[in-house]
ROTI-115169 format. One record per residue (C-alpha): residue number from 0; residue in one letter; x, y, z. Coordinates in pm, 1 decimal, m for minus. Example, Ala and Ser with C-alpha at 12.3 -4.5 7.8 and 13.67 -1.06 7.14 Angstrom:
// ROTI-115169
<num = 0, residuo = a, u = 1230.0, v = m450.0, w = 780.0>
<num = 1, residuo = s, u = 1367.0, v = m106.0, w = 714.0>
This chain:
// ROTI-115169
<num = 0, residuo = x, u = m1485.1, v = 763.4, w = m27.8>
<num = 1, residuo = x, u = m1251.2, v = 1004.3, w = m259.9>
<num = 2, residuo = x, u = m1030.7, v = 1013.7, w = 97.7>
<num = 3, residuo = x, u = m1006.8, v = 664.0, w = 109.6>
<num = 4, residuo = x, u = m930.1, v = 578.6, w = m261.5>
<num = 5, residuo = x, u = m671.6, v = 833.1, w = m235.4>
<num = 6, residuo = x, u = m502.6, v = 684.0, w = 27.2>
<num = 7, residuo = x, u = m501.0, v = 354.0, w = m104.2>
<num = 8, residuo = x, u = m380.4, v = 447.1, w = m460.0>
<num = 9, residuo = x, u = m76.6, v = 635.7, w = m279.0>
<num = 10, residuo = x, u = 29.5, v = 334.7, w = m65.3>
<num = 11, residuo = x, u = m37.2, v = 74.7, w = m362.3>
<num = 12, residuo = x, u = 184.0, v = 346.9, w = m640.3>
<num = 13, residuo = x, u = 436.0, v = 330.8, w = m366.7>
<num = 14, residuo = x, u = 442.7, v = m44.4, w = m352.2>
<num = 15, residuo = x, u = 545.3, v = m72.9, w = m700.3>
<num = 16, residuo = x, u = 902.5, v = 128.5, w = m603.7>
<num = 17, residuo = x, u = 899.9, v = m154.8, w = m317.7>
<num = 18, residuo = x, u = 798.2, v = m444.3, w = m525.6>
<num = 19, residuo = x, u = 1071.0, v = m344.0, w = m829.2>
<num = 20, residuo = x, u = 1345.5, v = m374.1, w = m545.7>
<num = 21, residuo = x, u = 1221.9, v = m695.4, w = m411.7>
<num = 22, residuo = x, u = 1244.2, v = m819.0, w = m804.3>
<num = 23, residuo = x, u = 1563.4, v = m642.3, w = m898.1>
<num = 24, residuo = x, u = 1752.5, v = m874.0, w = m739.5>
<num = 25, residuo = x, u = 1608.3, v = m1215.2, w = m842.4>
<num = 26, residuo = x, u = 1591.3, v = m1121.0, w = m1179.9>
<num = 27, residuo = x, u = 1630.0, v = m920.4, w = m1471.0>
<num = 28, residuo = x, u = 1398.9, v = m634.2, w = m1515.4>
<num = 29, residuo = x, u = 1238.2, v = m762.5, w = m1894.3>
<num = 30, residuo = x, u = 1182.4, v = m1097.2, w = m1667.4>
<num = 31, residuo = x, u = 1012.4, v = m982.2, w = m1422.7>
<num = 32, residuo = x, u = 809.1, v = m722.4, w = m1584.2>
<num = 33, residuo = x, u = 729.4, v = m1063.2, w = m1884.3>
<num = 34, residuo = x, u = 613.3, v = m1269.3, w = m1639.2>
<num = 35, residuo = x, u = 397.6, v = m1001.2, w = m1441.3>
<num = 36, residuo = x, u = 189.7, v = m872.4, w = m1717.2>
<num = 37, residuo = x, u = 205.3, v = m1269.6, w = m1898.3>
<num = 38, residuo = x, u = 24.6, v = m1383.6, w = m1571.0>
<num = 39, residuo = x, u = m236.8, v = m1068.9, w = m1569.7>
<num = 40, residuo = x, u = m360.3, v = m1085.6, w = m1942.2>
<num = 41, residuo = x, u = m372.0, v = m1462.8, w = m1901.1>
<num = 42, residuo = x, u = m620.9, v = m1349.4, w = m1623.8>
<num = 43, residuo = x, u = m764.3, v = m1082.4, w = m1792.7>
<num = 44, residuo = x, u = m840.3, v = m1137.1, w = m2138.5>
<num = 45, residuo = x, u = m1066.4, v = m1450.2, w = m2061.1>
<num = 46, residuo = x, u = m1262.0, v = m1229.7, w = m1789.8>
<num = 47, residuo = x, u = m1313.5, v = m916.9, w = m2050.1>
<num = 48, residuo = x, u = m1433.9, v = m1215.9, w = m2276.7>
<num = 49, residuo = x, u = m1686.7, v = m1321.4, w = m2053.5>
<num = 50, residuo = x, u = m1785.7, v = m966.0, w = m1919.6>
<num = 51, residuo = x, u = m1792.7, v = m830.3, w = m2295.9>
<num = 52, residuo = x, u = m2137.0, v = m627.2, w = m2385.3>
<num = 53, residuo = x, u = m2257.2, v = m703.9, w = m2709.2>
<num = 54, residuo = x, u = m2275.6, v = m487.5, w = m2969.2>
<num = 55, residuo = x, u = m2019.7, v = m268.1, w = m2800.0>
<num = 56, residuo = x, u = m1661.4, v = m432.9, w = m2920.9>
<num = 57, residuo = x, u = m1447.4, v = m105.5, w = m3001.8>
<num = 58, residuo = x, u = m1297.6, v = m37.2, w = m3328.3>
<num = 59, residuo = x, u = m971.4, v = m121.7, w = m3434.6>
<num = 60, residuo = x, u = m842.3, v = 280.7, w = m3392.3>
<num = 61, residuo = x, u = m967.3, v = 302.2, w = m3007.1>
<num = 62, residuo = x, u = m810.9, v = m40.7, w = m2954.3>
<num = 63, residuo = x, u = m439.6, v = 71.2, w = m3148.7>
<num = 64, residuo = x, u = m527.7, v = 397.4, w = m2952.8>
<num = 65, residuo = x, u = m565.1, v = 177.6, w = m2627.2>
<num = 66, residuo = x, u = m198.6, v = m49.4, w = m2745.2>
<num = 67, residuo = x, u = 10.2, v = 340.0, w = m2769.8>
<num = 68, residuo = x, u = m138.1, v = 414.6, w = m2452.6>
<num = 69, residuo = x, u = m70.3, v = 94.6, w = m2231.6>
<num = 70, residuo = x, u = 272.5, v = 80.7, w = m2418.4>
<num = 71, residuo = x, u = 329.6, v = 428.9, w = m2273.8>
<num = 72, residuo = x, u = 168.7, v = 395.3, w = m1927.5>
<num = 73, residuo = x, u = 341.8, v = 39.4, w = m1862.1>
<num = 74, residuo = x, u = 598.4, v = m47.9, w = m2129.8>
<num = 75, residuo = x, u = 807.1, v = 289.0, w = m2133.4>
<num = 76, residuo = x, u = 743.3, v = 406.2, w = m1782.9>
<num = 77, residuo = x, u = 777.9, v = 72.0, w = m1587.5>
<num = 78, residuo = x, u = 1069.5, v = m9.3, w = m1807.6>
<num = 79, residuo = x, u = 1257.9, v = 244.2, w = m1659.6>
<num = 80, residuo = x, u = 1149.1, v = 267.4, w = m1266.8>
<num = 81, residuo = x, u = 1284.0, v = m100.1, w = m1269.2>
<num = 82, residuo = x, u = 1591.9, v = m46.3, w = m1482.2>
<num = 83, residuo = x, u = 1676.3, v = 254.9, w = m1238.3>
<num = 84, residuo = x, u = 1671.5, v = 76.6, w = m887.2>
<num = 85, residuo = x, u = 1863.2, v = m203.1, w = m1044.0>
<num = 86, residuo = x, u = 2116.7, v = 36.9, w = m1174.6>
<num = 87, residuo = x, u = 2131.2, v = 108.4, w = m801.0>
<num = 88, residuo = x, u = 1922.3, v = 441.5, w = m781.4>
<num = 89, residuo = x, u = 1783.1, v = 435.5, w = m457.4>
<num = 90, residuo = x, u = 1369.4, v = 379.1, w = m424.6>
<num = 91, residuo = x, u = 1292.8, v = 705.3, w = m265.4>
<num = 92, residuo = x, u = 1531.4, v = 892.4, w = m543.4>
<num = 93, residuo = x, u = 1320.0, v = 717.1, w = m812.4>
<num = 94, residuo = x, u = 980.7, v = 816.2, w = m676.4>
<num = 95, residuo = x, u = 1113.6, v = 1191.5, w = m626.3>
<num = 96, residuo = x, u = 1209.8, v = 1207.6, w = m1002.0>
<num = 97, residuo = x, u = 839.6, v = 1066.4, w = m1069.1>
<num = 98, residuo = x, u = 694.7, v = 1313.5, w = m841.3>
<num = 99, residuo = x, u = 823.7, v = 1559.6, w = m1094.1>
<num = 100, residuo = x, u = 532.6, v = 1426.5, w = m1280.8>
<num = 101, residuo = x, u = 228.2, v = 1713.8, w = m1106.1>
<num = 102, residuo = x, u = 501.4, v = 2013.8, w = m1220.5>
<num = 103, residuo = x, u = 488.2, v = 1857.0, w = m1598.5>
<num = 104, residuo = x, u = 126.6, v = 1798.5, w = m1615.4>
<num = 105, residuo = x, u = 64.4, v = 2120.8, w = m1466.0>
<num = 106, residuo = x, u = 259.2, v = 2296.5, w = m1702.2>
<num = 107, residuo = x, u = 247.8, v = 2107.6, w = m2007.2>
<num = 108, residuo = x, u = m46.4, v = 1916.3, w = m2003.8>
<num = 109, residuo = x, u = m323.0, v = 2098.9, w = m1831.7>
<num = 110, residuo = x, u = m343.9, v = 2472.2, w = m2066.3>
<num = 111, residuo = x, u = m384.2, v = 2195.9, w = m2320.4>
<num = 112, residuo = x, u = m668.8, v = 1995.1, w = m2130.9>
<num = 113, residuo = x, u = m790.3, v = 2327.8, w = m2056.0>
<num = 114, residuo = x, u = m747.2, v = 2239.2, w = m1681.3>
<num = 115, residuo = x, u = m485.7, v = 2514.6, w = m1643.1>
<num = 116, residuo = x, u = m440.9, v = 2538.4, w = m1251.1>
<num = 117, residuo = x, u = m485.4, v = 2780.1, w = m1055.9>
<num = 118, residuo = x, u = m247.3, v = 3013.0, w = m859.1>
<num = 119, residuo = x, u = m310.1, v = 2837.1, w = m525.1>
<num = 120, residuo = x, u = m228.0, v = 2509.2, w = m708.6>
<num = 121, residuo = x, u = 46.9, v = 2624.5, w = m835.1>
<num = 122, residuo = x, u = 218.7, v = 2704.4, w = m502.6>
<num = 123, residuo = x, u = 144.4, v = 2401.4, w = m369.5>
<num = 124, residuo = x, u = 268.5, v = 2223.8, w = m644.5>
<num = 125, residuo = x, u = 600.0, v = 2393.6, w = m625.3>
<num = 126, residuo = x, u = 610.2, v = 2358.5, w = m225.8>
<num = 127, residuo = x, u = 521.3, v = 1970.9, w = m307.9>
<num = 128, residuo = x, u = 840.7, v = 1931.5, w = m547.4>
<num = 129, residuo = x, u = 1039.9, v = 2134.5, w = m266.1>
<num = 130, residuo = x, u = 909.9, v = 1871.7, w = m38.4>
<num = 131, residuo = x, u = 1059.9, v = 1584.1, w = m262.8>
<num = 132, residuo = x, u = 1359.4, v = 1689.2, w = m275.0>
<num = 133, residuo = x, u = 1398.5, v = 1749.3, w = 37.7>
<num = 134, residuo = x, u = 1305.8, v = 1392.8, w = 166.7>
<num = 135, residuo = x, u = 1599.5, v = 1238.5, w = m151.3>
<num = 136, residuo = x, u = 1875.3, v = 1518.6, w = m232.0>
<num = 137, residuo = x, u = 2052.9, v = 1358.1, w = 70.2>
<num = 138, residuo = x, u = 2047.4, v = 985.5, w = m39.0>
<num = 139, residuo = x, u = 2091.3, v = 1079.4, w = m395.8>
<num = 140, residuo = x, u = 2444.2, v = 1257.6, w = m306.9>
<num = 141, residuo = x, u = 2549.4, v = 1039.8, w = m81.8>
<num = 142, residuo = x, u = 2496.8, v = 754.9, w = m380.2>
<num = 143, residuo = x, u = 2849.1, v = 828.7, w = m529.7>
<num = 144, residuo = x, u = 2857.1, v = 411.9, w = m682.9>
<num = 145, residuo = x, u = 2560.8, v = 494.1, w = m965.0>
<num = 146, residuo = x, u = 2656.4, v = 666.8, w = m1284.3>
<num = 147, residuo = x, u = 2482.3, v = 1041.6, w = m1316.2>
<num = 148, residuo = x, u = 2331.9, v = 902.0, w = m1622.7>
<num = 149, residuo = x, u = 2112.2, v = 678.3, w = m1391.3>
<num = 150, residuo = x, u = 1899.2, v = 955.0, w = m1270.2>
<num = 151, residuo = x, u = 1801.0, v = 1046.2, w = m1634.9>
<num = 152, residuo = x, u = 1636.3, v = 683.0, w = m1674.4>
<num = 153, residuo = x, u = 1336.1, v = 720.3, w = m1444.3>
<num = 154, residuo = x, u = 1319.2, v = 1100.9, w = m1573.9>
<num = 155, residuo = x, u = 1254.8, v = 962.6, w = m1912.5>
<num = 156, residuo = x, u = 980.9, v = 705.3, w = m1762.5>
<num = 157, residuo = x, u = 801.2, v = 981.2, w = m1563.4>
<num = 158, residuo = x, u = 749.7, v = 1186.4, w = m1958.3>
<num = 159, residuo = x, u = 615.4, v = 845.5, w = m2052.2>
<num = 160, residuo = x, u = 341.2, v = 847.6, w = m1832.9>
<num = 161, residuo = x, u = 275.4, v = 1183.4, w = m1889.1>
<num = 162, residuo = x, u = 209.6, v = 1124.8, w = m2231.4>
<num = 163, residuo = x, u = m41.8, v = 852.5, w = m2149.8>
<num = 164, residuo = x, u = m230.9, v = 1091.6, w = m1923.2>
<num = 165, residuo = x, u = m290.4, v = 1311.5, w = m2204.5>
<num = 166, residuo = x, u = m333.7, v = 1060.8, w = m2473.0>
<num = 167, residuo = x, u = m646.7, v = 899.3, w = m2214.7>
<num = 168, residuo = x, u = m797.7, v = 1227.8, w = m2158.6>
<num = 169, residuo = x, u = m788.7, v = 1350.2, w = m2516.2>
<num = 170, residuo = x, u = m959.4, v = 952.9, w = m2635.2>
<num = 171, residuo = x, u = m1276.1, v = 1049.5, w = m2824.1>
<num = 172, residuo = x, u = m1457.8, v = 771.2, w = m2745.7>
<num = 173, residuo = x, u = m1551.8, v = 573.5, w = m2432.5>
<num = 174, residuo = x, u = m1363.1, v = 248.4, w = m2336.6>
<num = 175, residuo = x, u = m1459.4, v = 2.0, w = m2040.1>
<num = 176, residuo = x, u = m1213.1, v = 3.7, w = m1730.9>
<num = 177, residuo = x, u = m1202.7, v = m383.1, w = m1757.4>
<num = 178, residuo = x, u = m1145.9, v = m350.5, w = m2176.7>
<num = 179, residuo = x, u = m912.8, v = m104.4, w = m2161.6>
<num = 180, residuo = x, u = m703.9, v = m290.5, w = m1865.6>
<num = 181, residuo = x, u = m665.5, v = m626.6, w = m2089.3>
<num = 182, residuo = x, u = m551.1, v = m416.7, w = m2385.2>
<num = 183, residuo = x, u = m274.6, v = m253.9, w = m2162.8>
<num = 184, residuo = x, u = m173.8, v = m580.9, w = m2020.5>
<num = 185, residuo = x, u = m190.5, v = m773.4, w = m2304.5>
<num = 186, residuo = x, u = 45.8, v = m500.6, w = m2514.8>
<num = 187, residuo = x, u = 287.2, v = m456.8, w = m2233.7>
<num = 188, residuo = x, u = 310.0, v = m878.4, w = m2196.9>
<num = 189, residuo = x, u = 404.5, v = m854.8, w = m2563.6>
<num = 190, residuo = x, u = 646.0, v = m538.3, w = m2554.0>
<num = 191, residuo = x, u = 836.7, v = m738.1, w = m2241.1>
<num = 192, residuo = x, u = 792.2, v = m1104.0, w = m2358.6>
<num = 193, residuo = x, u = 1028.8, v = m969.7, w = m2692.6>
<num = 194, residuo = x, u = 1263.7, v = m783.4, w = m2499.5>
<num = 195, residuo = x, u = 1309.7, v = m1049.4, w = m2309.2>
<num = 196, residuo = x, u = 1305.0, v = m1323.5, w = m2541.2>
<num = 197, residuo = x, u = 1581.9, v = m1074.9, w = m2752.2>
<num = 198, residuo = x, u = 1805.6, v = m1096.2, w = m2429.0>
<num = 199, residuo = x, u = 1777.9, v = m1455.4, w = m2329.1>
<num = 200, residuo = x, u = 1582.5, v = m1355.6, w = m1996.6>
<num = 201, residuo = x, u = 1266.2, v = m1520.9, w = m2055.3>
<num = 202, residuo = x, u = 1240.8, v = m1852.0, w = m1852.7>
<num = 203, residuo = x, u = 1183.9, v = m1762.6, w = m1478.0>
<num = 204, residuo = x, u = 1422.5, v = m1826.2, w = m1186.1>
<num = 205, residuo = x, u = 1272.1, v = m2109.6, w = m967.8>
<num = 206, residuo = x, u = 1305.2, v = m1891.5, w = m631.3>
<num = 207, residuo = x, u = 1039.5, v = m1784.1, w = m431.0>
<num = 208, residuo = x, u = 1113.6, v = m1403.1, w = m409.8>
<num = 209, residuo = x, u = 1067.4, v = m1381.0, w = m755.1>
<num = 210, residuo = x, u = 711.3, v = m1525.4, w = m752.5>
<num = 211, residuo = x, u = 653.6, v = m1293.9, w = m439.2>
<num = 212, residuo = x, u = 787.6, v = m1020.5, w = m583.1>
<num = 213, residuo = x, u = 559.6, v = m1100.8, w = m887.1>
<num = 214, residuo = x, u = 242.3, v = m1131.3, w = m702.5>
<num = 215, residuo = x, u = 296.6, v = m802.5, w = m495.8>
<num = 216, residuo = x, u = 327.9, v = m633.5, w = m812.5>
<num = 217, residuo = x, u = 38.6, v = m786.2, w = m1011.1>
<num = 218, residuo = x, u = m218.1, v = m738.4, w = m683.2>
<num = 219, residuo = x, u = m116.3, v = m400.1, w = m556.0>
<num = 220, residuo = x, u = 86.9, v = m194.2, w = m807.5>
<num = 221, residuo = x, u = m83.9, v = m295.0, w = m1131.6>
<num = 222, residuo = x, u = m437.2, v = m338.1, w = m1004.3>
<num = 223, residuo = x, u = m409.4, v = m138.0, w = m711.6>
<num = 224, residuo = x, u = m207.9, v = 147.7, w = m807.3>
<num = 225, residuo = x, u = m258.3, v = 236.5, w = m1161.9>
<num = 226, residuo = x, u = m626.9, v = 132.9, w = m1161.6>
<num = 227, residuo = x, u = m689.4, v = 371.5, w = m852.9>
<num = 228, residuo = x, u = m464.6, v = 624.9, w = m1091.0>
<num = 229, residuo = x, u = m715.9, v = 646.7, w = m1359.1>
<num = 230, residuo = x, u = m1007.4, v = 583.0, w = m1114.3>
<num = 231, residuo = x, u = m947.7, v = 928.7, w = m943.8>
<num = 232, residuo = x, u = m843.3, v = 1114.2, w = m1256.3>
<num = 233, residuo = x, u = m1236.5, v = 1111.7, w = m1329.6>
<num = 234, residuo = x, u = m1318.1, v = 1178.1, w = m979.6>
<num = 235, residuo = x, u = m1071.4, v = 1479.5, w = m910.4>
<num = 236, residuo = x, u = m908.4, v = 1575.3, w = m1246.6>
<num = 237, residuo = x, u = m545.2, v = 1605.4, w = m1347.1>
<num = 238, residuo = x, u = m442.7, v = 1878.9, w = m1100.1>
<num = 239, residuo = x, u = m591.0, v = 1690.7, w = m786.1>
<num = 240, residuo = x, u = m422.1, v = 1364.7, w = m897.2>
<num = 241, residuo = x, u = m119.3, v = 1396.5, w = m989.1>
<num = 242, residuo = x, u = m113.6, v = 1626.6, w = m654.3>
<num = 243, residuo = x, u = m75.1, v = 1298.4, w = m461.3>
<num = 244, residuo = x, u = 213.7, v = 1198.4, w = m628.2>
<num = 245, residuo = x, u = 435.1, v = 1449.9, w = m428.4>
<num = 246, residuo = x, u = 379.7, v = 1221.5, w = m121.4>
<num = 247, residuo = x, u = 521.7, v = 932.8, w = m318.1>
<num = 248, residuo = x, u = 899.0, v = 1017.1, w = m227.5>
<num = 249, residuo = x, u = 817.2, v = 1062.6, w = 134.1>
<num = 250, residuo = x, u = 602.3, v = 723.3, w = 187.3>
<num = 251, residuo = x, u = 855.7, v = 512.8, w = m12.0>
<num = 252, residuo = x, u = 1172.9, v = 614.9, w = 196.4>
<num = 253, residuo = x, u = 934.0, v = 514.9, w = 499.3>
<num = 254, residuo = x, u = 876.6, v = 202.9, w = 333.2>
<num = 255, residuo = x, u = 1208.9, v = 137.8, w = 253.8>
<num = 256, residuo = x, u = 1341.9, v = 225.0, w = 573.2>
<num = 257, residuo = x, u = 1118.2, v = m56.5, w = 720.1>
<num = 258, residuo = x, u = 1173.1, v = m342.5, w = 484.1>
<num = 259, residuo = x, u = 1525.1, v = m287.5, w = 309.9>
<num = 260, residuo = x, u = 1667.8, v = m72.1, w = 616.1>
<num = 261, residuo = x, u = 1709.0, v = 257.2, w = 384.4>
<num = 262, residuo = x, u = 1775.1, v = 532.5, w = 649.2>
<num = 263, residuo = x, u = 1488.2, v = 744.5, w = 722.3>
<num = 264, residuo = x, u = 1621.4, v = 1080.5, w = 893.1>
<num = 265, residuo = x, u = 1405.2, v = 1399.7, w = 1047.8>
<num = 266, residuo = x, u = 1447.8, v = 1533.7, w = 686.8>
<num = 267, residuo = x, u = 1302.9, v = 1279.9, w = 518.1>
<num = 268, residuo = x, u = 1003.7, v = 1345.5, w = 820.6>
<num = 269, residuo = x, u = 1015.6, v = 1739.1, w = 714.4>
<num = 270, residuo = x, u = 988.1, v = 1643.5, w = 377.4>
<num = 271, residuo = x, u = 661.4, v = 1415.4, w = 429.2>
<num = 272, residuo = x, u = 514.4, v = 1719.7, w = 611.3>
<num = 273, residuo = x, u = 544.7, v = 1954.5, w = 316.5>
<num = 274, residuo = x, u = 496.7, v = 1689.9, w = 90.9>
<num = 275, residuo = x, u = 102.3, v = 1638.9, w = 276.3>
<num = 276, residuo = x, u = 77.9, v = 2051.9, w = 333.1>
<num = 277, residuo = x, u = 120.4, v = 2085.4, w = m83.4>
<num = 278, residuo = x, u = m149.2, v = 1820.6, w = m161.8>
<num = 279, residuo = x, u = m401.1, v = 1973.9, w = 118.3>
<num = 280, residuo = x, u = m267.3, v = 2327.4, w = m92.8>
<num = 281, residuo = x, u = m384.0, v = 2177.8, w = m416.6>
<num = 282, residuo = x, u = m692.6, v = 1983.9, w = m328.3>
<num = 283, residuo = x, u = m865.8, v = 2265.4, w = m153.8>
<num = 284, residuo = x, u = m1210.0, v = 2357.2, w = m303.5>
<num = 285, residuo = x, u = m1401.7, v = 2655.1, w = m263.4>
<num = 286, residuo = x, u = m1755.8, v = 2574.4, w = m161.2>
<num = 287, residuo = x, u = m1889.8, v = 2667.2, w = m541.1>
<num = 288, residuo = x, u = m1658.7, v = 2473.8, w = m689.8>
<num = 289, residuo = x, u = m1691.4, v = 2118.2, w = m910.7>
<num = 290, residuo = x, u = m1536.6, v = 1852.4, w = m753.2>
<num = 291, residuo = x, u = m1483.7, v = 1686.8, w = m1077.4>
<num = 292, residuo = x, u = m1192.1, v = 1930.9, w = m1191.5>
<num = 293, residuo = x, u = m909.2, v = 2089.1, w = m957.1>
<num = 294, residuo = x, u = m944.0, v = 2429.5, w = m733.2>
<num = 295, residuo = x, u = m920.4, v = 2691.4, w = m1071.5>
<num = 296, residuo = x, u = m930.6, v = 2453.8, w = m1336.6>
<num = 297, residuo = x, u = m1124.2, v = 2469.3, w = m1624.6>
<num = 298, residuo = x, u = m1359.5, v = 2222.2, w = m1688.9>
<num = 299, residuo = x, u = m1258.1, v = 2039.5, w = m1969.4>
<num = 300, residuo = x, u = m1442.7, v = 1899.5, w = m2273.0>
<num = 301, residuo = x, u = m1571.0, v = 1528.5, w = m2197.6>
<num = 302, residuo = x, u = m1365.1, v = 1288.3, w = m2281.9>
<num = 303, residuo = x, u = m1390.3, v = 910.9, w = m2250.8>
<num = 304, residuo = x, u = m1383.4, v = 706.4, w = m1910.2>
<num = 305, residuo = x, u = m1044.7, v = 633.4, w = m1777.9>
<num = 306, residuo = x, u = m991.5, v = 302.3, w = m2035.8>
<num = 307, residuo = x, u = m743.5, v = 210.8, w = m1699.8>
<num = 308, residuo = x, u = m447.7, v = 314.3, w = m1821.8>
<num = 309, residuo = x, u = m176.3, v = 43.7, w = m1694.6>
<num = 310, residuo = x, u = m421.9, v = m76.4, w = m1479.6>
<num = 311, residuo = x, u = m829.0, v = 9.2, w = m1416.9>
């Protein structure tokens, strides 16, 4: 079942590199991002509502806790995966720059999870990043019409995922997937509705790939893809998960070579090779091991269920 959840939460992270291309060009990015997350607390808030437990409403500190971390996990990083493909950064260029994401956890973030890993991870999480590159150093120099500054804006969105990741695992008290979800939704819905409200980008565009575009991202990015994030960062633990995201690069050039004709080369093939040999590398267990926490990590001290970051 872990198998199977991971593949699915790679192909549905992937779509949302996709699904911001199909939107970038029928709209602005605070438009589209307004009207996703308008359309999924509308959904959601009624349904956590109904589903509540009672006696078991959290506090008003796990709930701002919940806001910061949704604002993080959706507002900052989404907010800048979209703004960077409709600068013109190519898709598979954005999702290398986010596959930076295992090195920064792995450094940064695990010692202090205590989930340091270990020195097999660790060379499969540097022949992962190799990988990456490989697969988008070619379309990123050949890109000569986007400003350098361009690559710094999904850079900055990666961190602000990051930060969510540690900000979840460090929560000291438990939050349902389905709670933490609406809270998520229904902070990023207000971060985007302002923004675009302060830019005059707020009413819709009438067009159908807009709506598509919508939909795709609401049903397999935001439920799909960030729910299956959190899901598996109980399962597997930090090391194991963001492991995957090194195959990110690779799948979304494949994508994009299919559906926007984005040339797909034997390098970018090389690259998804190395990209699958790092996260074999890193997910190996030895037979004593947990399978809770990555191949040499340290278990580390419980912490609440994933509250679903952008999207349990």
């Amino acid at each position: 079942m872990t198998v199977v959840l991971s593949v699915l939460f790679v192909l549905c992270w992937a779509s949302g590199f996709v699904g911001a291309k199909l939107g970038a060009g029928a709209a602005p990015v605070t438009t589209l991002l307004m009207w996703r997350f308008l359309l999924l607390a509308a959904v959601l808030l009624p349904v956590a509502w109904v589903t509540r437990k009672r006696g078991s409403r959290p506090s008003g500190r796990v709930l701002g806790r919940q806001a910061v971390i949704g604002a993080l996990s959706q507002g900052g990083y989404l907010l800048t995966v979209y703004a960077a493909i409709q600068l013109g950064v190519n898709t598979g260029t954005t999702a290398l720059i986010d596959g930076m994401q295992p090195l920064v956890v792995a450094a940064l973030v695990g010692p202090l999870l205590g989930a340091s890993p270990s020195g097999r991870q660790w060379l499969g999480l540097v022949t992962g990043f190799l990988g990456v590159l490989v697969v988008t150093l070619g379309d990123a120099s050949a890109n000569g019409s986007v400003p350098w500054w361009a690559y710094l804006v999904p850079f900055a969105g990666m961190l602000s995922l990051v930060a969510a990741t540690f900000m979840e695992q460090r929560s000291p008290a438990p939050v349902r997937p389905l709670a933490g979800l609406t809270v998520h939704s229904a902070t990023s819905a207000v971060i985007f509705a302002a923004l675009a409200l302060a830019t005059g980008g707020a009413v819709p565009p009438a067009d159908p790939p807009f709506w598509i575009a919508t939909g795709w991202l609401i049903a397999l990015s935001t439920l799909g893809g960030y729910g299956l994030y959190w899901t598996l960062l109980a399962r597997l633990g930090v090391t194991r998960v963001n492991a995957l995201m090194f195959l990110m690069a690779p799948v979304t050039s494949v994508w994009g070579a299919v559906m926007f004709g984005e040339p797909f080369t034997p390098v970018t093939a090389a690259g998804l090779t190395v990209g699958l040999l790092a996260v074999v590398t890193v997910a190996h267990r030895r037979p004593r091991e947990q399978p809770a926490a990555g191949a040499g990590e340290k278990r580390p001290r419980p912490v609440s269920r994933p509250a679903g970051g952008p999207a349990a």
